[in-house]
C-alpha positions as MATLAB code, in Angstrom:
seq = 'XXXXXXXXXXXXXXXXXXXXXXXXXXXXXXXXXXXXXXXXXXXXXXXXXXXXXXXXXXXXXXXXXXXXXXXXXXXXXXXXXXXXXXXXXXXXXXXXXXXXXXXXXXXXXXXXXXXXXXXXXXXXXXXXXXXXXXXXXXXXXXXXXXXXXXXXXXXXXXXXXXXXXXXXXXXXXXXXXXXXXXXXXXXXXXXXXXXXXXXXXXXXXXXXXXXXXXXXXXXXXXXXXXXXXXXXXXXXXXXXXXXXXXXXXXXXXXXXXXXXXXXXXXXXXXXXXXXXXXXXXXXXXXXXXXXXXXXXXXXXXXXXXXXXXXXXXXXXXXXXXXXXXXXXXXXXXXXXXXXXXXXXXXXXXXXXXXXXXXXXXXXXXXXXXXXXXXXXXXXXXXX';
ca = [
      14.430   16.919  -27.692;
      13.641   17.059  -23.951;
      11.688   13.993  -22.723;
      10.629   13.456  -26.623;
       8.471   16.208  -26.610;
       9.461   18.893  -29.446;
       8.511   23.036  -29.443;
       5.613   21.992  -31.948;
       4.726   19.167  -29.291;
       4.479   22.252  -26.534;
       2.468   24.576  -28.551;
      -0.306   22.166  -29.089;
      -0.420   21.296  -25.128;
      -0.245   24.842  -24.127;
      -3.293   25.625  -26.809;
      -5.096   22.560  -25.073;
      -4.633   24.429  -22.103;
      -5.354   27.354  -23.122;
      -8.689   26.411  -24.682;
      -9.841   24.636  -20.998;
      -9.222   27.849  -19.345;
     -11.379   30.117  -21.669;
     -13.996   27.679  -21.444;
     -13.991   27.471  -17.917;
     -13.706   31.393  -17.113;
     -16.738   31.782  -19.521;
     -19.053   29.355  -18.086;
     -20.739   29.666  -14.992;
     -23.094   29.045  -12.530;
     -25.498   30.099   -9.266;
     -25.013   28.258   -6.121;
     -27.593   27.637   -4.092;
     -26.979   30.360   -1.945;
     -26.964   33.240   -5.219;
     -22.900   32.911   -5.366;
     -22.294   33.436   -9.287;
     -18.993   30.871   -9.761;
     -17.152   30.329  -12.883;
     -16.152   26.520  -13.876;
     -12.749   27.271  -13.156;
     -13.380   28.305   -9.987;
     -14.871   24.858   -8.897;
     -11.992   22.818  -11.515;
      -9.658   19.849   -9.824;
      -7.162   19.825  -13.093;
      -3.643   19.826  -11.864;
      -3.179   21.892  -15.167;
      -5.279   24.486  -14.056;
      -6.531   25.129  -10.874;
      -4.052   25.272   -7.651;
      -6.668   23.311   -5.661;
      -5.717   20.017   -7.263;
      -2.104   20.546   -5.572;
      -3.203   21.145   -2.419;
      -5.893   18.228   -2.177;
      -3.242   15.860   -3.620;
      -0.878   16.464    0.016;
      -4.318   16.053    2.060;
      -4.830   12.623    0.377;
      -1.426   11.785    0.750;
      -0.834   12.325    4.595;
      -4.080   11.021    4.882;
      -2.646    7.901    3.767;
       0.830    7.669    5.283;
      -1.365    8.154    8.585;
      -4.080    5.363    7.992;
      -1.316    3.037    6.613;
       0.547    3.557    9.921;
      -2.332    3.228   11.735;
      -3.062   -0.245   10.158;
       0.811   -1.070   11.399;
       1.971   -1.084    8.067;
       5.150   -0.416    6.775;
       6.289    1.751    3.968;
       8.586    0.068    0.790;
       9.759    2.733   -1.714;
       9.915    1.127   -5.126;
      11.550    2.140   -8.226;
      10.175    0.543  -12.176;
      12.303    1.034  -14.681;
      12.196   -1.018  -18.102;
      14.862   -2.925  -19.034;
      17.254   -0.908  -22.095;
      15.444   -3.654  -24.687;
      12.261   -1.985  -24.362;
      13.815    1.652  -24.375;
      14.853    0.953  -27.899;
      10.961    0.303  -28.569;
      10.718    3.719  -28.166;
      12.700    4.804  -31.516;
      11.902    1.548  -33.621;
      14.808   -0.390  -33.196;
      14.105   -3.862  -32.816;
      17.592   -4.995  -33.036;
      18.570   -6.048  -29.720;
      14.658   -7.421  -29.405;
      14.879   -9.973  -32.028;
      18.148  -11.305  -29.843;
      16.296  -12.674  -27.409;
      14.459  -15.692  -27.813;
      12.809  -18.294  -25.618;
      14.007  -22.215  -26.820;
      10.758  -23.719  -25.315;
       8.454  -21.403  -26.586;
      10.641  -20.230  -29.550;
       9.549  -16.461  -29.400;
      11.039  -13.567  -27.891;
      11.357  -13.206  -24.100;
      10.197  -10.162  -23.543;
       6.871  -10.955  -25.263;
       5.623  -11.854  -21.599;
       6.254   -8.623  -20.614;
       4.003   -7.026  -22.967;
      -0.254   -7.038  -22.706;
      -2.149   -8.147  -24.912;
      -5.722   -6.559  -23.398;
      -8.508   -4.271  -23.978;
      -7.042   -2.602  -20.275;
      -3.428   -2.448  -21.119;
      -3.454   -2.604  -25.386;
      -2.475   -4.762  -27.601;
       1.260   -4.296  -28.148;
       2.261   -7.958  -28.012;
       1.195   -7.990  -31.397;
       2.692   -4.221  -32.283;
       6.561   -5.589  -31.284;
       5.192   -8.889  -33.361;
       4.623   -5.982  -36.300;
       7.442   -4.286  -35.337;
       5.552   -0.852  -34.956;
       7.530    1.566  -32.806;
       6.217    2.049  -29.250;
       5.282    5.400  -27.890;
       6.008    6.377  -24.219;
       2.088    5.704  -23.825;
       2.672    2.114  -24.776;
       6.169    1.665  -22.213;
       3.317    3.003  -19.666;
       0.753    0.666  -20.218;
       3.644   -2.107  -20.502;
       4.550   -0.916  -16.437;
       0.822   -0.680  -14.985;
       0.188   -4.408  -16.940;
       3.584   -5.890  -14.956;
       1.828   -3.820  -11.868;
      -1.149   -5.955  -12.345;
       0.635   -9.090  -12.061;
       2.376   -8.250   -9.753;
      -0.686   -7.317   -7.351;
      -1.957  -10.979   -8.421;
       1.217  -12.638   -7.459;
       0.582  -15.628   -4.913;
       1.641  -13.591   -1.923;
       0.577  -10.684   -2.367;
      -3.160  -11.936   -2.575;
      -2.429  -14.086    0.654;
      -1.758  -11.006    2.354;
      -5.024   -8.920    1.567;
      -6.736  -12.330    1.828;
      -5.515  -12.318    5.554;
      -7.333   -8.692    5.868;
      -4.568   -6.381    5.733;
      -5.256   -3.113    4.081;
      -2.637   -2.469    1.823;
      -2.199    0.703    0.340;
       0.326    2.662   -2.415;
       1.422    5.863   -4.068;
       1.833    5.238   -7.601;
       4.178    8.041   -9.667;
       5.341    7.669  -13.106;
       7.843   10.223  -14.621;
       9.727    9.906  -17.554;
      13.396    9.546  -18.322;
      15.618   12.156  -20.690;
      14.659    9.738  -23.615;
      10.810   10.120  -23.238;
      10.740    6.233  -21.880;
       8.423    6.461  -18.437;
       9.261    4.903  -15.313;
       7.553    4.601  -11.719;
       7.765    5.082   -7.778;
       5.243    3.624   -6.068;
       5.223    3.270   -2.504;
       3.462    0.217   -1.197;
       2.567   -0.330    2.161;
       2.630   -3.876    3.798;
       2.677   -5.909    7.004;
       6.485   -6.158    7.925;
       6.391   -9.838    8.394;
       5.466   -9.909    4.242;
       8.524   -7.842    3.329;
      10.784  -10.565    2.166;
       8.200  -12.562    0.496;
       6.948   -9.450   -1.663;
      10.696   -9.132   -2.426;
      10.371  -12.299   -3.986;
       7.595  -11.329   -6.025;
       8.769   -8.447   -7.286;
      11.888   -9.961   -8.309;
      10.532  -12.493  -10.640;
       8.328   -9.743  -12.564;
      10.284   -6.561  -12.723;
      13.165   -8.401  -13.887;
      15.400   -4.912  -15.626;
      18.793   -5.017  -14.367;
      18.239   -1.307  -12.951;
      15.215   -2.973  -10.313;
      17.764   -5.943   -9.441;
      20.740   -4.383   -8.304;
      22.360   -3.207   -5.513;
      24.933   -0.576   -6.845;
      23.690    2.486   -4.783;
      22.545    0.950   -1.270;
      24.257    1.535    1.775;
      25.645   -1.647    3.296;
      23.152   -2.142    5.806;
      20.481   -2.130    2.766;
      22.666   -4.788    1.072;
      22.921   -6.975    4.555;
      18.861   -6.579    4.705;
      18.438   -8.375    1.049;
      17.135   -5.007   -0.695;
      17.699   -3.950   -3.921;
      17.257   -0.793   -6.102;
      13.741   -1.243   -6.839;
      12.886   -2.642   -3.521;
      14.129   -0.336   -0.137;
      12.158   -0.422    3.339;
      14.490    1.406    5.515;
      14.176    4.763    4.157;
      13.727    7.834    6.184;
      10.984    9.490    4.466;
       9.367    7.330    1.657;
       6.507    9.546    1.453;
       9.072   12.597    0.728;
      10.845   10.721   -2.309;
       7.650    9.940   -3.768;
       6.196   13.339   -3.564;
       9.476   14.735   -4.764;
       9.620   12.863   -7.968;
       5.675   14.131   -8.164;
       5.913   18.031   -7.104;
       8.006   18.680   -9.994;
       6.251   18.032  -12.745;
       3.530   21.133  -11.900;
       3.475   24.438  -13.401;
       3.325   27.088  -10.901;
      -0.109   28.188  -11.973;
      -0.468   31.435   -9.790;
       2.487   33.358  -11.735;
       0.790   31.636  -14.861;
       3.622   29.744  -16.249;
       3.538   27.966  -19.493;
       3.859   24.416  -19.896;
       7.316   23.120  -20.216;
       8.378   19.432  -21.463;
       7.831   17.660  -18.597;
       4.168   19.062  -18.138;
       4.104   18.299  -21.995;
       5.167   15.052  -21.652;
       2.480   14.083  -19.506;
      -0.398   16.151  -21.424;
       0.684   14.814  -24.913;
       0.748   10.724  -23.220;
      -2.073   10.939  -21.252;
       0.123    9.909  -18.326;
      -1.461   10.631  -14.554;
       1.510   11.716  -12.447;
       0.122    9.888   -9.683;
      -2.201    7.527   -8.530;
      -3.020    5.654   -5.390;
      -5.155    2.662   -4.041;
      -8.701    2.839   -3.183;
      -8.103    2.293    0.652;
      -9.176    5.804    1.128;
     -12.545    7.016    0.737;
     -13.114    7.656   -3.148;
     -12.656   11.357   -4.169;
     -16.246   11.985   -5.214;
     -17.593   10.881   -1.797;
     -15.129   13.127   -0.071;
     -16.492   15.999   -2.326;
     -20.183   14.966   -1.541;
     -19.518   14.489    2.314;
     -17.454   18.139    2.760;
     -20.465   19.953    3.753;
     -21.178   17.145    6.633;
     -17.189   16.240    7.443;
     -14.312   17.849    5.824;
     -11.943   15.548    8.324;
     -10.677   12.550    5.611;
      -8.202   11.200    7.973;
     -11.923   10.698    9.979;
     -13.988    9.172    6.799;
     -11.028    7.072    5.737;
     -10.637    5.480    9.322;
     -14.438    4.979    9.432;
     -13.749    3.006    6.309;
     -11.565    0.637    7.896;
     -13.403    0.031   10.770;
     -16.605    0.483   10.730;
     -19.624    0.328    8.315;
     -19.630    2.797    4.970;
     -21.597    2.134    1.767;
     -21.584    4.389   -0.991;
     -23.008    4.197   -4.835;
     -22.234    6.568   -7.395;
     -24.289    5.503  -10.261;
     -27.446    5.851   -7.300;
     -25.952    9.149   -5.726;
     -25.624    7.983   -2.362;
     -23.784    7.135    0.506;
     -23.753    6.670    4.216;
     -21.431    6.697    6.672;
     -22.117    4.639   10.740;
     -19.552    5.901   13.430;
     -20.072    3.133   15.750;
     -17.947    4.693   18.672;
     -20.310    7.961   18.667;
     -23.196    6.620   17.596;
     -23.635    9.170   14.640;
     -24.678    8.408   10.835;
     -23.962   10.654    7.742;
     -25.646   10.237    5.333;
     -26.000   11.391    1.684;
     -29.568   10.586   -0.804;
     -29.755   12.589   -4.099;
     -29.010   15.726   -3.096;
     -30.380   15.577    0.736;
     -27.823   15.527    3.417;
     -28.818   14.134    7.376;
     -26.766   13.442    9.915;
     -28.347   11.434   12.916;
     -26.107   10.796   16.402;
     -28.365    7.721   18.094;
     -30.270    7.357   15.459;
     -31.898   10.647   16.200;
     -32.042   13.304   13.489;
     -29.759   16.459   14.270;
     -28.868   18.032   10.920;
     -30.410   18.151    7.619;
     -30.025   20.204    4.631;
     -30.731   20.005    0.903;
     -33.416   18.374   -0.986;
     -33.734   15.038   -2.431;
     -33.746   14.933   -5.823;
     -36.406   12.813   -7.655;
     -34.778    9.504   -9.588;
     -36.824    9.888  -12.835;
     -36.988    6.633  -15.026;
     -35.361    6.952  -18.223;
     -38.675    6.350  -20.099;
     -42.529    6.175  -18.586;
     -45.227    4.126  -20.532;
     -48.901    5.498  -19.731;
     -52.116    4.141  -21.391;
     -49.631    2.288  -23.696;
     -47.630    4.903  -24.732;
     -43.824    5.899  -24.414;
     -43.226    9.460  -22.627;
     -39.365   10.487  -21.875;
     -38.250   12.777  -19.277;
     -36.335   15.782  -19.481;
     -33.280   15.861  -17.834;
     -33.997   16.904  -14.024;
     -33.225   20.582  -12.898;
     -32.876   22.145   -9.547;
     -35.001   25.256   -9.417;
     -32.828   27.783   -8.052;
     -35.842   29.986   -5.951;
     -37.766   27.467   -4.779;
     -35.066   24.162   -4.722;
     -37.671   22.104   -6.141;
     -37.281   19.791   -8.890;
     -39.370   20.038  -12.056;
     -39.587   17.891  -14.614;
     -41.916   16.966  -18.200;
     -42.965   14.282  -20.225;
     -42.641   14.406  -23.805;
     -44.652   12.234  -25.874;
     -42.699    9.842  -28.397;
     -42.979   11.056  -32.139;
     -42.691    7.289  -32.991;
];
């Protein structure tokens, strides 16, 4: 079996899939300007719509460019788990139970493993000797992530302001065992030290050596998992990422490697939150599509944003101008006089309303379509 995934394993993510897209075709909605849209049309899945692609490269040159704005450089990082752990996979606990730590008198690679809400418990499923699932080896490389972002220097250098950013990608070898690329950018003067960090948590032989750098690398103190003197980073990354979509115009069915990721729940990427967050960028389009532009304004001047309040705003203070976003009302204001402004503001409805001593609840708020008002009723409590 390819990647672990069997032809039974295939049929039931294709189905998955299959179900999404019926559901989405036959739902639909009116935009506010009488447009009748199907869910699909307006869907972000990487699975299904060919949108998700395409936003994906935005976010990423978005990033390459702010990062190199910021003076940053790019390190292209490989995370592979060390062949112990690959046996975890299949239940063989043989080599595992080899390794043992005198002062402690447990098993080495016990550190490796979370034992968290976040990450799962599978400190105590090697302790039961339960076989791991390429889920679990997942969790067991975003945990060793973790520490590694809490490392000593790695919080001296965002504590001395620099915005560091990464690509995180995760595919999975022949066996079904995941790893990762991820490519981090830091200040150049940090290089070395991260090194050092990096060694002393992603300790697999595969991270450590030095068997397929060029000389130069090997003269510069990198290894396999840690290279800054590559000529397109961002291109390796995306490489290792492009392949694992379906080509969804030509309506191609899922293979393993889509399978893989379906049937784990693996994202095949993920990246820092230097950039503005993706629902603000979906809320702000109508005001400024430009996220090179929002993400920059993030850096250096002042943004706030809530999303459990539905708002956000936006100060450019080399033009003077302010976007802002309030429940469904958009304004934009250049020196601090009003210029644009569309939409209307939703009310903010308390969950519950007490008059004269009794409980009313509301109904969940909708947006008239003719007269883009919203309406709402109280419903007195049976209780």
């Amino acid at each position: 079996m390819k990647y672990g995934i069997s032809v039974l394993d295939m049929k039931n993510c294709q189905s998955k899939i299959d179900k999404q897209k019926d559901y989405l075709e036959s739902n639909s909605f009116q935009t506010a300007n009488g447009e009748l849209k199907s869910f699909k049309d307006v869907s972000m899945s990487a699975n299904i719509s060919s949108r998700y692609y395409a936003q994906l490269v935005n976010k990423v040159n978005t990033l390459q460019q702010v990062m190199m704005s910021e003076e940053l450089i790019p390190v292209f990082i490989t995370i592979t788990h060390t062949g112990v752990l690959h046996d975890l996979i299949k239940g063989n606990y043989k080599r595992f139970s080899k390794y043992k730590n005198k002062k402690k008198n447990e098993n080495v690679y016990l550190d490796l493993l979370p034992e968290t809400d976040q990450h799962g418990y599978l400190k105590t499923k090697a302790l039961r000797r339960e076989t791991f699932t390429a889920s679990d080896l997942y969790q067991v490389i975003r945990y060793n992530w973790k520490r590694f972002q809490s490392s000593y220097y790695y919080l001296k250098m965002k504590a001395e302001g620099h915005k560091v950013g990464y690509l995180f990608s995760t595919e999975p070898h022949k066996s079904g065992v995941p790893h990762s690329h991820v490519l981090l950018y830091i200040p150049k003067h940090y290089k070395l030290n991260i090194l050092k960090e990096f060694k002393k948590i992603f300790t697999a032989p595969r991270n450590l050596s030095q068997d397929e750098l060029t000389q130069e690398q090997i003269d510069n103190e990198e290894i396999n998992g840690f290279q800054w003197t590559l000529s397109n980073p961002v291109g390796y990354v995306m490489k290792y990422c492009t392949k694992s979509f379906i080509d969804i115009q030509n309506e191609e069915l899922l293979d393993e490697l889509q399978s893989w990721y379906i049937k784990h729940r693996i994202a095949r990427i993920s990246m820092s939150h230097t950039l503005v967050p993706q629902w603000v960028y979906k809320k702000i389009y109508p005001l400024e599509s430009d996220w090179l532009y929002l993400s920059e304004l993030k850096i250096n001047s002042t943004c706030e944003w809530s999303q459990k309040d539905d708002t956000f705003e936006f100060y450019d203070d080399y033009k003077k101008q302010t976007l802002k976003y309030d429940n469904g009302l958009y304004q934009q204001f250049v020196k601090g006089k009003l210029i644009r402004e569309f939409g209307t503001k939703k009310e903010v409805i308390k969950h519950s309303v007490t008059i004269d001593g009794i409980d009313f609840f509301p109904l969940i708020f909708k947006n008239s379509l003719i007269t883009n008002k919203g309406s709402y009723k109280l419903f007195r409590n049976s209780n």
